[in-house]
C-alpha positions in Angstrom: -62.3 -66.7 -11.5 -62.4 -63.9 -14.4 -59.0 -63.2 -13.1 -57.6 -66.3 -13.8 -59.3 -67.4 -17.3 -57.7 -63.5 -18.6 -54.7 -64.7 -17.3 -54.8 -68.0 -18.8 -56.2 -66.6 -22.2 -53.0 -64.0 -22.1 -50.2 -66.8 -21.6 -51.8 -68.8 -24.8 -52.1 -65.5 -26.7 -48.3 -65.1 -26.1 -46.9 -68.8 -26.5 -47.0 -68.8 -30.4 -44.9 -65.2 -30.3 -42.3 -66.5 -27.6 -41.8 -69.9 -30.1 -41.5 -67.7 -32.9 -39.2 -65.4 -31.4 -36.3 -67.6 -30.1 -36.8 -69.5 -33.5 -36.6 -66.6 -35.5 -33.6 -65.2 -33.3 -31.6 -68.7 -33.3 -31.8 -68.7 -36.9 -30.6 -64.9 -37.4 -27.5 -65.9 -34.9 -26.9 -68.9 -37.0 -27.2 -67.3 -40.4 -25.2 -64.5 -39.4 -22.0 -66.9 -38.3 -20.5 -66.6 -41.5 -19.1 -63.2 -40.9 -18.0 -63.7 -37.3 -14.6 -63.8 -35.8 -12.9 -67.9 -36.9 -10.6 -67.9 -34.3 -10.6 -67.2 -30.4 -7.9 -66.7 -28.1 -6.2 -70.4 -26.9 -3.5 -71.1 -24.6 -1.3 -68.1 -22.8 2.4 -69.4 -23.8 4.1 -66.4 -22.2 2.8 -64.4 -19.4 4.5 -61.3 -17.4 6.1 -59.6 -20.3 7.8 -56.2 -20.1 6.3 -54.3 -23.2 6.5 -57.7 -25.8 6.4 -56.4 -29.3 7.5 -58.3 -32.6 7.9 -62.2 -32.9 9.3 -64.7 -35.0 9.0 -68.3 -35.0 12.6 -69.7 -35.9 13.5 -72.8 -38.1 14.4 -74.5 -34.9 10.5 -74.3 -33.7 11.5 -71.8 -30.9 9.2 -68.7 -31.0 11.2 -65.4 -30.3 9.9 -62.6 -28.3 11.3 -58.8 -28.2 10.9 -57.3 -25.2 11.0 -53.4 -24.8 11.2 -53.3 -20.9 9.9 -51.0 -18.5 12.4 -48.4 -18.5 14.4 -47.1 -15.2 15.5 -44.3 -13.2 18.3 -43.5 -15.5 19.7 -40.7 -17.4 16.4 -39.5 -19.6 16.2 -38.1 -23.4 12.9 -36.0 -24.3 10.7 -38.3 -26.3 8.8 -37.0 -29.8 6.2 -36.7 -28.1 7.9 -34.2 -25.3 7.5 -36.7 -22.7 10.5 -37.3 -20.5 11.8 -41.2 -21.1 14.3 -42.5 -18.4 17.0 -45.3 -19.2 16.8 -49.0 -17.9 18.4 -52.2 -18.9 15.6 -53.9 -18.4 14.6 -55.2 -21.9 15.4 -58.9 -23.2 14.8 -61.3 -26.0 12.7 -64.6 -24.9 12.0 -68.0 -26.3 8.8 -70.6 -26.0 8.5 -73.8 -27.4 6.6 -76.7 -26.1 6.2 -75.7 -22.6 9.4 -74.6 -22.2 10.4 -70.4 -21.4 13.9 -69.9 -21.9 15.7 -65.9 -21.9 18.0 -65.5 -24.7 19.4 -61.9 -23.8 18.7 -60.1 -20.8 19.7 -56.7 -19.2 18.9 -54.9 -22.7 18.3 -50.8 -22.9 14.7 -49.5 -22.6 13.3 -46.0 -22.0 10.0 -45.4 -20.8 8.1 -42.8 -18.8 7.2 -43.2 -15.1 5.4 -46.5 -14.7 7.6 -48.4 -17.7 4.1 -48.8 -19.7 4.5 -48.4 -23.6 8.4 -48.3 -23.3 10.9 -48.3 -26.2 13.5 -51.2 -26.1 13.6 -54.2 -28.3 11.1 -53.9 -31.3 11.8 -57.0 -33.6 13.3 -59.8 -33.8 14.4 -61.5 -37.5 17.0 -64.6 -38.6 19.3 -63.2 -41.3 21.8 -66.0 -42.8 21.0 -68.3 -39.6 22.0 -65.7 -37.0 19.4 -64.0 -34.6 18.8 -60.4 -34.7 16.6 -57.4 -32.8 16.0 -54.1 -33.9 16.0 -51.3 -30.9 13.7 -48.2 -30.7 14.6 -44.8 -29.4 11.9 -42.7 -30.2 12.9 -39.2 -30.2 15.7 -37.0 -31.5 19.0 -39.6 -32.2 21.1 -36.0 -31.9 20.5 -37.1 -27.7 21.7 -40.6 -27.8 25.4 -39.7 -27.3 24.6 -38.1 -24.2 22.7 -40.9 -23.0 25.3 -43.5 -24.0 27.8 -41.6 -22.2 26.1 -42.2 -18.9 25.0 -45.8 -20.1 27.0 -47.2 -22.7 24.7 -49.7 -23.5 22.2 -47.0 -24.8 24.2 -46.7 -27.7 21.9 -50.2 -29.5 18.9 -47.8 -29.2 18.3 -46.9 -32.6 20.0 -49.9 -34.1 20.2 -53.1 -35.0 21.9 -56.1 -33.7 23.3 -59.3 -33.9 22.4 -61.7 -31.0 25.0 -64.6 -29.8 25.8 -65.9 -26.3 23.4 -63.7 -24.5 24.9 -60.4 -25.5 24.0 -58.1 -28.1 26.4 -56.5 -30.8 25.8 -53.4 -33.3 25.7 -54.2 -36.9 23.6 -51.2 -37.9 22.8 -47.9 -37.0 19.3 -47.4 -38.1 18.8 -43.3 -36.3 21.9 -41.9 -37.8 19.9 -41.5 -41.0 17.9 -39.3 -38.7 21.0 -37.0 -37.2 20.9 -34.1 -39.6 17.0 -34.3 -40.3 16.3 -37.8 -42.3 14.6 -38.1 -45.5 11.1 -36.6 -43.9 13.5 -33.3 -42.4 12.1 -34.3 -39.0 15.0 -35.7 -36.6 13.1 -38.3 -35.1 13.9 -42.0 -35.1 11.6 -45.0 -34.3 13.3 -48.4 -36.0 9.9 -50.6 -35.1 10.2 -54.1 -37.4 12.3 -56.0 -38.4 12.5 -58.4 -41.3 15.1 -60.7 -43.6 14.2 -59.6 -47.2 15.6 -61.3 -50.5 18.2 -58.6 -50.2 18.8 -58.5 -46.2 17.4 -57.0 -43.3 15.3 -54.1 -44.0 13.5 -52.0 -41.1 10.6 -50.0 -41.2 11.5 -46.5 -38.9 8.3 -45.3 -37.3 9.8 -42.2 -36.0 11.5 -41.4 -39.5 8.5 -42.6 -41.3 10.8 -44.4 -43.7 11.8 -48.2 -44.7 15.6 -48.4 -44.2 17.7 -51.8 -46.2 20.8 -53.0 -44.2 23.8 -53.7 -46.9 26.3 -56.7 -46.1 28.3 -53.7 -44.8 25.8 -52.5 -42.1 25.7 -49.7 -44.2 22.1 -48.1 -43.8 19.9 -46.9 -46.6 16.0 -45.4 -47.4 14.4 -47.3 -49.8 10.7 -46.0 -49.4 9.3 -42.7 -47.5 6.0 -42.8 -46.5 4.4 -39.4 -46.9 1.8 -37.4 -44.6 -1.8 -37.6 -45.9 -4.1 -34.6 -45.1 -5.8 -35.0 -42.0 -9.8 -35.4 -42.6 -10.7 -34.7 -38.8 -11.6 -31.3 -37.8 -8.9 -31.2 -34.9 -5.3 -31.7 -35.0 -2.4 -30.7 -37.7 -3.4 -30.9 -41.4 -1.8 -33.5 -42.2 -0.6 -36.7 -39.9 2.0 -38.6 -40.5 2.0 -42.2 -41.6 4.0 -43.9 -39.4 5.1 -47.4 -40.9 5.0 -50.0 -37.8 5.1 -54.2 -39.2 7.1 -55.1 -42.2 6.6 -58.4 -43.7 8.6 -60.7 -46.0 6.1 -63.1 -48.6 7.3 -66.3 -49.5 7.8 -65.1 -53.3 9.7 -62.0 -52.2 7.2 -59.5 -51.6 7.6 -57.2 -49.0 4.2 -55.7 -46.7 4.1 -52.9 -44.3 1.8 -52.1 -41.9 0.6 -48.3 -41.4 -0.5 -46.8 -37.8 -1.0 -43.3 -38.8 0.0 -40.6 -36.4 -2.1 -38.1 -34.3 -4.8 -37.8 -34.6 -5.1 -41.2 -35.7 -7.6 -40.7 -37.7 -10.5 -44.2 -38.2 -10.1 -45.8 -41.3 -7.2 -44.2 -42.4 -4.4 -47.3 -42.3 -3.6 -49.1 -45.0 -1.4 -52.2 -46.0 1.2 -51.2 -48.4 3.3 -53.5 -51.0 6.8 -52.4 -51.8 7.9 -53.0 -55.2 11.8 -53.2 -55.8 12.1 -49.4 -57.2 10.8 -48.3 -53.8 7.6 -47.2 -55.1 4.2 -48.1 -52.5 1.4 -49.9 -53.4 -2.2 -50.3 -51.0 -2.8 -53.8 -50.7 -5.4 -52.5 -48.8 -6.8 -50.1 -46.6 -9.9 -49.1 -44.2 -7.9 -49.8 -41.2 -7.3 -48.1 -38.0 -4.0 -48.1 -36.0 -2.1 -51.2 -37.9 0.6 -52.4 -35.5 2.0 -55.9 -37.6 1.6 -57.8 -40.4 2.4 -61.3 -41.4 2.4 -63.5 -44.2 1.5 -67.3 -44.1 3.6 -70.0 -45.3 1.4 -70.2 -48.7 1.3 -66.1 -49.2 -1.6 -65.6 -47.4 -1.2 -61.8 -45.5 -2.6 -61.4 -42.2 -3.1 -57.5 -40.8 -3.1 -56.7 -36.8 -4.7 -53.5 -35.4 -3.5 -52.5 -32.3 -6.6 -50.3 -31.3 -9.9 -51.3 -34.1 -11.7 -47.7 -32.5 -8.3 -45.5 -32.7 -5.9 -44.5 -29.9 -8.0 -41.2 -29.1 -11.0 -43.2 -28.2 -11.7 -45.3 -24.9 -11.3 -48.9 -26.5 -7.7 -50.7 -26.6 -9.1 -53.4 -28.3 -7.4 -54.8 -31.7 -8.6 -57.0 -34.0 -7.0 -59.5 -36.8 -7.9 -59.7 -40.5 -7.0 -62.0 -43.6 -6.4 -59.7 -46.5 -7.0 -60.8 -50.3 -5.8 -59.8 -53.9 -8.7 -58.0 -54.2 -8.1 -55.5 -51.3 -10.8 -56.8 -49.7 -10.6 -58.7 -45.9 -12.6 -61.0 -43.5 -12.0 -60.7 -39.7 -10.5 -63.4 -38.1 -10.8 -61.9 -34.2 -11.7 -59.0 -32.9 -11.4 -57.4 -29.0 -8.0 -58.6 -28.6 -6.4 -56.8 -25.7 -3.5 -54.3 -26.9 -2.0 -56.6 -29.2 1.5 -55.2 -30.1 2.8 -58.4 -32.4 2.0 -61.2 -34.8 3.6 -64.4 -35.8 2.3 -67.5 -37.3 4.6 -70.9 -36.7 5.0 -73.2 -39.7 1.8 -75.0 -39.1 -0.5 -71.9 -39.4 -0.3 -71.2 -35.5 -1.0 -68.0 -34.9 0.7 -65.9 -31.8 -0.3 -62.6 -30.5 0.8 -60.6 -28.6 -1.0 -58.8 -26.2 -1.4 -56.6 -23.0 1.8 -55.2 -25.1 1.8 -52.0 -23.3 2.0 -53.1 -19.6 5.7 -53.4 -18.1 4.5 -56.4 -16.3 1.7 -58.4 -17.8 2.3 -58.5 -21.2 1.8 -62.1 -22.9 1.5 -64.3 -26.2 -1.2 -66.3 -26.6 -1.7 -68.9 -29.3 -5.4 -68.6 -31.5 -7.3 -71.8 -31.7 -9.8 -71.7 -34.8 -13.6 -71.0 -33.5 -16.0 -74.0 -33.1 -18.5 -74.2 -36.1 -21.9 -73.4 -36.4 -24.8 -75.6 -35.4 -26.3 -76.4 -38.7 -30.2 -76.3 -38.3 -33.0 -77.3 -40.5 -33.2 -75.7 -44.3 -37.2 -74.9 -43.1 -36.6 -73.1 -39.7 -37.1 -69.5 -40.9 -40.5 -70.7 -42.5 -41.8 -72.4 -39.6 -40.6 -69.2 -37.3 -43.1 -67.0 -39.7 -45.8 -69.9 -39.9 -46.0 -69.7 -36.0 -45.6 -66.0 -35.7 -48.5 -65.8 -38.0 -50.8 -68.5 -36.0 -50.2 -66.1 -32.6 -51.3 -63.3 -34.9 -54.7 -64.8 -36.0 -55.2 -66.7 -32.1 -54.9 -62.9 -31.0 -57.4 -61.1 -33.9 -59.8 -64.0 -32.7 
């Protein structure tokens, strides 16, 4: 019997605490909402995607995909990175709307190492004066392409950009021969990544070349901006890394946004958003970011930022995250943890798309963000009751 009444007198002492304490914790969960992610991963429109990278959602309501493929066992060029990339025409440029998954060109050139993951192919896809067209990576030294076009003509789009019609693909500019004899950054290295219809035409952001590149009516090819190297803060790696300019964005009003990955060693918190201004010069929109991969602006100005990796490509995590950015420079997250997402597109409506998995040859996809459920709203008085009954267990346990 003195057993039991100790055990009895220990469950009352406790009862008020355990009250208290989901209370207490309900209320913290609640009140802290407001800076939680407001929107969640929906509906998977595209699945089994080779590499997708950069979207856009036509005036037809169609939503473009690029796809960068997985490669091949090709002829092979020596990435900037030294590894060995093989040729493949397994890239391609895909549609969605309403259910419905249509290919609009197929067979396109990729390189990629052993395995096709993270492969170079089609980057972006833009409408200029009604007409599709996709921007095409390379990734290494452009001085190699001729070789590699003379065992696989088709390797001669990588490094430009095209026009798409009837399934195929033709060159309208060569974005890498800026890069032949050194580029503006005297590195030989060529990267087109987005691609975007500006007030003046197509304009391309050269991740390899670190540069932003307009397209005249001519095809003609020209640096407006060159994104310089910032000295590295880590205390490994090169002392300085290089910015490496990934998204571009066109703003309703003109303005033009570009997304900055920063090279090895990627370095946390060292992205920014920059604004280009029509002499060329680079504002920061923003900045605090960590491996930027896209931006996008919304149908009312508002500019959206994607990370492709929130904790940097050195660390274990390959988890992104999406942000709202402001006038002020400052953001709010929208979602966070997305799963290598390599693209952003919002449809007219304020859809957002994603895509993500973007570095598997194989399971890449889009998926379409629904807006998070609210909040339960609970009473104004719930944090004082919490204290009230934590502080009745208190004085039931001093007695």
């Amino acid at each position: 019997m003195q057993m039991h009444r100790k055990r009895e007198r220990r469950i009352g002492d406790l009862r008020p605490y355990g009250l208290a304490s989901v209370l207490t914790s309900l209320w913290v969960a609640v009140a802290g909402s407001a800076s939680a992610s407001t929107l969640l991963l929906g509906e998977v429109v595209l699945d089994g995607l080779a590499n997708p990278r950069g979207m856009v959602v036509g005036s037809d309501g169609w939503l473009y995909v690029a796809e960068a493929g997985s490669g091949g066992d090709g002829a092979s060029i020596t990435g900037g990175d030294g590894a060995t990339l093989r040729y493949g025409d397994t890239g391609a440029v895909t549609r969605y709307r309403n259910g419905v998954r249509e290919n609009v060109a197929v067979d396109l050139p990729s390189l990629a190492s052993d395995g096709g993951f993270g492969a170079t192919g089609a980057h972006d896809v833009a409408f200029h004066e009604g007409e599709l067209h996709v921007v095409f990576g390379f990734g290494g030294d452009p001085n190699q392409r001729g070789a590699l076009a003379g065992a696989h003509p088709d390797a001669a789009l990588l490094g430009q950009v095209g026009r798409v019609s009837g399934g195929s693909v033709a060159p309208v500019a060569d974005i890498a021969s800026l890069e032949l004899d050194g580029g503006p950054d005297d590195d030989a290295d060529s990267n087109p990544f987005s691609l975007v219809a500006g007030p003046d035409g197509l304009v391309v952001s050269d991740a390899g070349g670190n540069d932003i590149v307009a397209i005249g009516a001519d095809g003609s090819v020209a640096p407006v901006a060159v994104l310089s190297p910032e000295p590295n803060p880590l205390p490994f790696g090169p002392p300085v890394y290089q910015a490496v300019p990934t998204g571009i964005a066109a703003g309703p009003d003109g303005t033009l946004a570009i997304a900055q990955l920063t090279g090895f060693p990627f370095p946390e918190g060292a992205a920014n958003v920059f604004g280009l201004a029509p002499d060329g010069s680079l504002d920061t929109l923003a900045g605090g970011f960590t491996n930027l991969i896209d931006v996008a602006f919304g149908a009312d100005g508002s500019l959206f930022a994607l990370e492709t990796d929130s904790d940097s490509l050195l660390n274990p995590g390959t988890t992104g995250a999406l942000y709202e950015l402001f006038a002020d420079g400052s953001r709010a997250l929208l979602l966070d943890g997305i799963e290598s997402p390599t693209g952003l597109a919002l449809g007219p409506e304020g859809t957002f798309y994603v895509a993500t998995n973007g570095l598997s040859p194989t399971g890449g996809q889009v998926v379409a963000l629904n807006p998070a459920p609210a909040p339960i709203p609970l009473p104004a008085g719930l944090p004082m009751l919490a204290a009230g009954l934590a502080g009745l267990g208190l004085l039931r346990r001093r007695r």
